[in-house]
C-alpha positions, 0 to 999 in steps of 0.5 A: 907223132900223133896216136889215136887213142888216149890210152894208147891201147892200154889200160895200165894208167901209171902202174908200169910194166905189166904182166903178159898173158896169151892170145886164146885165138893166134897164141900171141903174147899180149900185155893183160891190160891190153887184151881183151877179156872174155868171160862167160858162164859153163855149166856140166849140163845141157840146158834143157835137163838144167831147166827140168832139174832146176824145177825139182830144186837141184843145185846146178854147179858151173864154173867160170870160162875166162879167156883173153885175146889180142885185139886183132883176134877180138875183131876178127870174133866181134868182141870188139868192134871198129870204131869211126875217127871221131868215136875213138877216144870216147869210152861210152857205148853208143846207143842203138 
């Protein structure tokens, strides 16, 4: 059976099973090299008392918001575009 991409959709290489980790968006349960990861900065303060107090030499602390989701909910964000048959296999970004 033909299949479209090298990986198969996974990342695991030859390390067997690995662990499962829930869809932020649906709650589904995907294998962790085969979701897609989204980590992004938080701070406790909004941004524009952040820029005044960072000019007065205070540390500002912020914490780091990782979140996993399964490909169909990654689509669906845009976190993972729809790639043309021919684009599949190659793991390069394209240039804009």
């Amino acid at each position: 059976m033909p299949f479209k991409r090298k990986s198969r959709g996974r990342s695991k290489g030859s390390k067997g099973s690995s662990g499962l980790v829930q869809c932020v968006g649906c709650g589904q349960m995907v294998p962790r090299d085969k979701a897609k990861k989204s980590t992004r900065r938080v701070s406790f303060v909004e941004p524009q008392l952040a820029k005044e107090l960072r000019q007065k030499g205070t540390y500002m602390s912020s914490w780091v918001d990782t979140k996993y989701y399964c490909i169909s909910c990654a689509v669906h964000r845009g976190i993972v575009k729809v790639r043309a048959e021919n684009e599949r296999r190659s793991r390069y970004r394209r240039k804009r």
